[in-house]
Every structure is written in structure tokens, then in C-alpha cells.
C-alpha positions in Angstrom: 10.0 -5.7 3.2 8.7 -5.3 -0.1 10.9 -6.1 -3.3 10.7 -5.8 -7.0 11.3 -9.2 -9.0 12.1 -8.7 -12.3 10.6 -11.8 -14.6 13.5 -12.0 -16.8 12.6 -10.2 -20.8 9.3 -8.1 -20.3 7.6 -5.7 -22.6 8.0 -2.1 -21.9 5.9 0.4 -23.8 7.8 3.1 -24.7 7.0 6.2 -26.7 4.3 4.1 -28.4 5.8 0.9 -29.0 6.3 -2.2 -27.3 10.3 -2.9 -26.9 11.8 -5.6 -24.8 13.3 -4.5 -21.5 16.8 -4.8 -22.3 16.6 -2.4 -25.2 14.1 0.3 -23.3 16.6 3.1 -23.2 16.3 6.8 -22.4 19.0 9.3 -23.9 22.3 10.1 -21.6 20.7 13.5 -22.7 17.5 13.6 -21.2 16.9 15.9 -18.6 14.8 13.4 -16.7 18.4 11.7 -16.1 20.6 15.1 -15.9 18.1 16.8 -13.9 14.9 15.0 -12.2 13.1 16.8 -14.7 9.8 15.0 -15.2 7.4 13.1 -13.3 5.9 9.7 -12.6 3.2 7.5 -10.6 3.7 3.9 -9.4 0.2 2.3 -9.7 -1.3 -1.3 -8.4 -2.8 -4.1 -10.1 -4.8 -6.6 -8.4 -6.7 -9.4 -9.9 -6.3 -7.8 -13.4 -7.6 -4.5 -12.2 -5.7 -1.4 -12.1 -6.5 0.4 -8.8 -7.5 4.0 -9.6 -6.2 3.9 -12.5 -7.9 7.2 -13.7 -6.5 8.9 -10.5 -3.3 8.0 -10.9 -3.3 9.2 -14.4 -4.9 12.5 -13.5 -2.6 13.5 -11.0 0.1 12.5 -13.4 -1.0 15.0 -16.0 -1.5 17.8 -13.2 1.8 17.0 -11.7 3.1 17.7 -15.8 1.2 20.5 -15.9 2.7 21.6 -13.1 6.0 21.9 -14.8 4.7 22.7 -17.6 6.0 19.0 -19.3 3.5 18.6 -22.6 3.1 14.7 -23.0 2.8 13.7 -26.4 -0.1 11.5 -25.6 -3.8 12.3 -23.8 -4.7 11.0 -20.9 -7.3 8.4 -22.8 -4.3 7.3 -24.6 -2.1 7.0 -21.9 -4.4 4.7 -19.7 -4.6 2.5 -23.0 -1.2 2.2 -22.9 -1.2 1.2 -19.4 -4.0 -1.3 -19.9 -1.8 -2.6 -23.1 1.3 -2.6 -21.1 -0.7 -4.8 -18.3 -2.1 -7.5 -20.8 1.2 -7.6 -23.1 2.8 -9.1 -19.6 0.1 -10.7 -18.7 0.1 -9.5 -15.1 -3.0 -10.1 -12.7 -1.2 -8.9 -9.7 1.6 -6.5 -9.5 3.2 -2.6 -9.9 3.3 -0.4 -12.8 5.7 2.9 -12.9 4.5 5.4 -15.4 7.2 7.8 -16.3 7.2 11.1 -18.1 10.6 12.7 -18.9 11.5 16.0 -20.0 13.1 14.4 -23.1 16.7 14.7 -24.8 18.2 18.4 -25.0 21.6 19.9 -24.3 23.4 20.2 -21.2 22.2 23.3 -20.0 18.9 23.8 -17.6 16.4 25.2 -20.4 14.0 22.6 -20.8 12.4 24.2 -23.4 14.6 23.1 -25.5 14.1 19.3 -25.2 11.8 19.2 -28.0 9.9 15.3 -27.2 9.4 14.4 -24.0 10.0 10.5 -23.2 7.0 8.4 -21.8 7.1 4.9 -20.9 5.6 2.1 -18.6 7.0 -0.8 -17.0 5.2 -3.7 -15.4 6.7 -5.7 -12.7 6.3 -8.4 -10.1 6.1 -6.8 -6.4 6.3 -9.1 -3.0 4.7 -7.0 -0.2 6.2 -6.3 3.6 6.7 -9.8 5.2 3.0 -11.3 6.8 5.0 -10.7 10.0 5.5 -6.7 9.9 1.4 -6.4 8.8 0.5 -8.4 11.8 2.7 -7.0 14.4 3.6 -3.7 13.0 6.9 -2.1 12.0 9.4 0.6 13.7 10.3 3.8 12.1 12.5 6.8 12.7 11.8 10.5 12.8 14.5 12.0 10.2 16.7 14.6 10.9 16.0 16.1 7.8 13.0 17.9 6.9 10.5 17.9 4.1 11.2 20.6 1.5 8.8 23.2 2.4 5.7 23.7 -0.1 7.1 26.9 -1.5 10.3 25.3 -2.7 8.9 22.5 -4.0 5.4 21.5 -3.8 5.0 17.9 -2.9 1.8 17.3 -5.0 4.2 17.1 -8.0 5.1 13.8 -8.1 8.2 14.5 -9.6 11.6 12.4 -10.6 13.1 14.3 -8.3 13.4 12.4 -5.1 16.6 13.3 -3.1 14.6 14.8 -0.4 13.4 11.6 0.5 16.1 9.1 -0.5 18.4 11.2 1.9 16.0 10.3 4.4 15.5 7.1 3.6 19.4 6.4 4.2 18.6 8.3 8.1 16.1 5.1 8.3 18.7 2.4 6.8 21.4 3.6 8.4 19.2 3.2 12.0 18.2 -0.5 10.6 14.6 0.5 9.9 12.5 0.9 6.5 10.9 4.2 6.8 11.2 7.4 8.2 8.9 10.4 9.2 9.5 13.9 8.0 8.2 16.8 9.7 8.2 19.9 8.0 9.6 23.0 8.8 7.6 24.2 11.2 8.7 21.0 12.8 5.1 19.5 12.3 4.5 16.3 10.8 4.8 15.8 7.2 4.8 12.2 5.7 7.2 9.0 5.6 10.1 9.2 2.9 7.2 6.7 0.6 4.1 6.2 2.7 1.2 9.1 4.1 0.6 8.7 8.0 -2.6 8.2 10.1 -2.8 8.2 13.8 -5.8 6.8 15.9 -6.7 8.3 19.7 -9.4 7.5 20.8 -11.1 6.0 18.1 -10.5 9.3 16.3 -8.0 8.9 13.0 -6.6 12.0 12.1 -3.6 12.8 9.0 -1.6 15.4 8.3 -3.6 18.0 5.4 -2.2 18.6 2.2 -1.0 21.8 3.6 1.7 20.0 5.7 3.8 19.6 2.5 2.8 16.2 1.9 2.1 14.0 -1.4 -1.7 13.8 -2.8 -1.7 10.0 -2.1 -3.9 8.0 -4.3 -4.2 5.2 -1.4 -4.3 7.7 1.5 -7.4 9.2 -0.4 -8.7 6.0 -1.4 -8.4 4.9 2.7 -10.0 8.6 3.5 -12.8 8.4 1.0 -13.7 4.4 0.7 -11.9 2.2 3.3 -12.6 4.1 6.7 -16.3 4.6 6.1 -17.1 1.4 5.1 -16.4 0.6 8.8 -18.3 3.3 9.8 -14.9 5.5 10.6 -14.1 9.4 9.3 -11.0 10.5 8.8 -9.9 14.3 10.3 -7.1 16.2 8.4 -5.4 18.2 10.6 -1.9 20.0 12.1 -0.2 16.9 13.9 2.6 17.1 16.1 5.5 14.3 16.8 4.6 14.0 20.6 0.4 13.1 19.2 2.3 10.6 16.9 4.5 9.3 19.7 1.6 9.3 22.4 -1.2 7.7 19.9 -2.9 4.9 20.5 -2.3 3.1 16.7 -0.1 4.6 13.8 -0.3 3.5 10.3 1.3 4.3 6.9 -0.5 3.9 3.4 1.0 3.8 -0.2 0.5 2.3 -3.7 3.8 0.1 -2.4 2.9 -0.8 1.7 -1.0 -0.2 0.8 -1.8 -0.1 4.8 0.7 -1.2 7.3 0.7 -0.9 11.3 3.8 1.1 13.2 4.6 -0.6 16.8 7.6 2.0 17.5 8.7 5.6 16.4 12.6 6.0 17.7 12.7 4.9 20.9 8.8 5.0 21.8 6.3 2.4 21.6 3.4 2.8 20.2 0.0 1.9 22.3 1.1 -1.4 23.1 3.6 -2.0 20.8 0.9 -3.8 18.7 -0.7 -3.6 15.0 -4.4 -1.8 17.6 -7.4 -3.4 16.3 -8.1 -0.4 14.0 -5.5 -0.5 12.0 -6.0 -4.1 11.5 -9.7 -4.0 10.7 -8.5 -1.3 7.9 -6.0 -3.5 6.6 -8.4 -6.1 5.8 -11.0 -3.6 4.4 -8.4 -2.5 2.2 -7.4 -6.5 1.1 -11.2 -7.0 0.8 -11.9 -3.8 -1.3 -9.0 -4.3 -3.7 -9.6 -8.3 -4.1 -13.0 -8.4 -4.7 -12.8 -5.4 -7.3 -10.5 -3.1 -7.0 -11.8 0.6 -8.0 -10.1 2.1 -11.5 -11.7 5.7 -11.2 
């Protein structure tokens, strides 16, 4: 599975200075701890570029907007202070969490009064699923719990906020997996507790739309938009159920974190034939090839 590896002392930027990781601290105060009140992205780097950068960045800002979070820095600045954060650690190939907080206030819900919200980004080393799992796929489970429906809590916020998932994501530990699949609750599928899923009959892929109460990915777009067609592939969003999942002929999750992993299994069924299909694999190594080469920042 994938891991983070510290480095030992790095440089974390934090409300516009450089501080060394073991003093980059956040207020017991701020309603980003007390709450989940803020939002964040987690963002690739390969080969000392910073894949969609400019997305990730813009969906961060929307996702403040969202709740109504006023950073204290523009977007221009903030991507200079990812950039900055990058080349202080020297990192050509690794994972960057962006973070806004609410900021320190009192104890009570108002946010309003937390007066500065807190911004900083870390850089970090990350080691990717074993070869193994890419090559021959991995098995998930289908959570008993489902994805907080849209009007709750709209999913396209990328908030701190996670419990939704991380309760599922102990369904899938406690089964001896890595991920698990939410449906929503219409009882249609969703996404994974970290990853957005594809399915492949026929030669057709299909996902799950936005509607299903999913994250915006910034890797299941950039798969949509730039991997599939440059094998000549489209991608249809649409309504899927569990039993198309279960009776595909590939499945396959993306994320900033997996990027674009085969699924051999869901619960008890095989998929196809219990194989990473030769799709999936061909858009694995478009993805390796597109991100190597010159990995998109836009």
C-alpha cells in the first residue's frame, strides 16, 4: 500500500513563513481541530512538476468559498507558496497537503468569530501501492455505510471533515482490504472512501457523475479529459449500479494518492477474470507516461 515517509526536519510553510516541522503548530483553538472546519487538497509532484497544480488550487478556493472560509492569501500567492514549499525541500517526486483552517476562536460553533484563518503546506515522501497490487489488481469491499447525501453535505467541498469516509475506511480494514465503495443513498454507486471508480464493459468506461455525491477528482478528470483519449477511449458519466460494478469486465480506482489502480475482486465477486484487463493497464501506463514525461500544472 501506499505510505508516507517522513524525511526527518522538513520545512513547512506556514502562514507565510518557512518553520521547521517540529514547531508547525495549529492553535488547540482552531476550529479546523474542534470542528473539521476548513478544507484542503493533497497534490502530486513528479519530476519537479506539480500535477495540476492550478486545478488543485482552484478547487481549493471554491471548496473555501463554499464555506464561506476567506484565505488570507490569492490563489497566485498560494501556488507560489506551494512552488516555494516544493523547492525549499527540494522534492522531485512526492505529495503535498495544502490546508486551510478556519483559524483560532472560542469554543462555540460561530466561525465568524475566528478572525485569521490558518494556511499551511507540507511536502512529503510517498511510496505508492506495492508493483504487485498495480499488476494484478486489488480487492475492495462495498461499505455498509453510505455516502452523505449531496444535500447534507456536498462532496465537491473537499473539506477537513472526513468521518464519512474514515468510518468506512475502518469497514475495509476491519475486512483486511484497503478501500471500500460507497453507494449513495439511493443505494447507487458513489466512490471509494479515497479513490473515484471507473468500470469497463465492453470496451465502454463509464463513472459515476458528480451528481452521485462524489468528489470533483482532479485525477479522475485529468483520466476523463487527457489519459483515455489519448488511447483513443471516451469516458461516459452515468447512474451505476453495484451489480454493473460486480458483473464488469475491468474496475479501476483513481486519486492524487493510488493515481490509477486495477480491482480483481469486490466482496466476494471476481472481477472479469480476476485480472488488472488490458484496459486498465494500458491507462496505467498512459497515466505513468503522461505524468513522467511532463506532468500537466493547469
Amino acid at each position: 500500500m501506499w505510505r508516507w515517509y517522513n524525511r526527518g526536519m522538513s520545512q513547512i510553510w506556514m502562514n507565510g513563513e518557512f518553520v521547521d516541522s517540529d514547531q508547525a503548530v495549529v492553535s488547540v483553538y482552531d476550529h479546523g481541530l474542534l470542528y473539521g472546519d476548513g478544507c484542503f487538497e493533497g497534490i502530486r509532484i513528479y519530476n519537479g512538476r506539480i500535477l495540476k497544480l492550478k486545478s488543485h488550487v482552484k478547487r481549493m478556493f471554491e471548496s473555501a468559498e463554499a464555506i464561506r472560509l476567506t484565505p488570507p492569501y490569492s490563489i497566485d500567492e498560494v501556488e507560489q507558496a506551494v512552488r516555494e514549499t516544493v523547492a525549499r525541500n527540494n522534492q522531485q517526486y512526492g505529495y503535498i497537503r495544502l490546508v486551510f483552517t478556519r483559524g483560532k476562536g472560542t469554543l462555540g460553533l460561530n466561525p465568524f468569530l475566528c478572525p485569521t484563518p490558518t494556511v499551511f503546506v507540507i511536502v512529503e515522501d510517498i511510496k505508492l501501492y506495492d508493483d504487485e497490487m498495480y499488476a494484478n489488481g486489488m480487492s475492495i469491499i462495498t461499505a455498509n455505510r453510505p455516502r452523505v447525501p449531496i444535500q447534507c453535505l456536498d462532496p465537491k467541498i473537499k473539506s477537513l471533515n472526513y468521518l464519512n469516509n474514515i468510518l468506512a475506511k475502518i469497514e475495509a480494514v476491519d475486512a483486511g482490504v484497503l478501500e471500500a465503495l460507497m453507494l449513495n443513498t439511493e443505494g447507487h454507486v458513489s466512490e471509494c472512501t479515497g479513490d473515484n471508480i471507473f468500470i469497463i464493459k465492453n470496451g465502454n468506461i463509464s463513472t459515476p457523475p458528480v451528481d452521485a455525491g462524489i468528489l470533483h477528482g482532479i485525477t479522475r478528470a485529468f483520466v476523463i479529459e487527457e489519459v483515455a483519449p489519448s488511447l483513443g477511449y471516451t469516458v461516459e458519466e452515468r447512474t451505476i449500479t453495484l451489480d454493473e460494478i460486480k458483473q464488469a469486465d475491468e474496475v479501476f480506482l483513481t486519486g492524487t494518492a493510488a493515481e490509477v489502480i486495477g480491482v480483481n475482486k469486490i466482496d466476494e465477486d471476481v472481477i472479469g477474470n480476476g485480472k488488472v484487463g488490458d484496459i486498465t493497464h494500458n491507462l496505467v501506463e498512459a497515466f505513468r507516461t503522461l505524468v513522467s514525461e511532463n506532468a500537466p500544472e493547469d
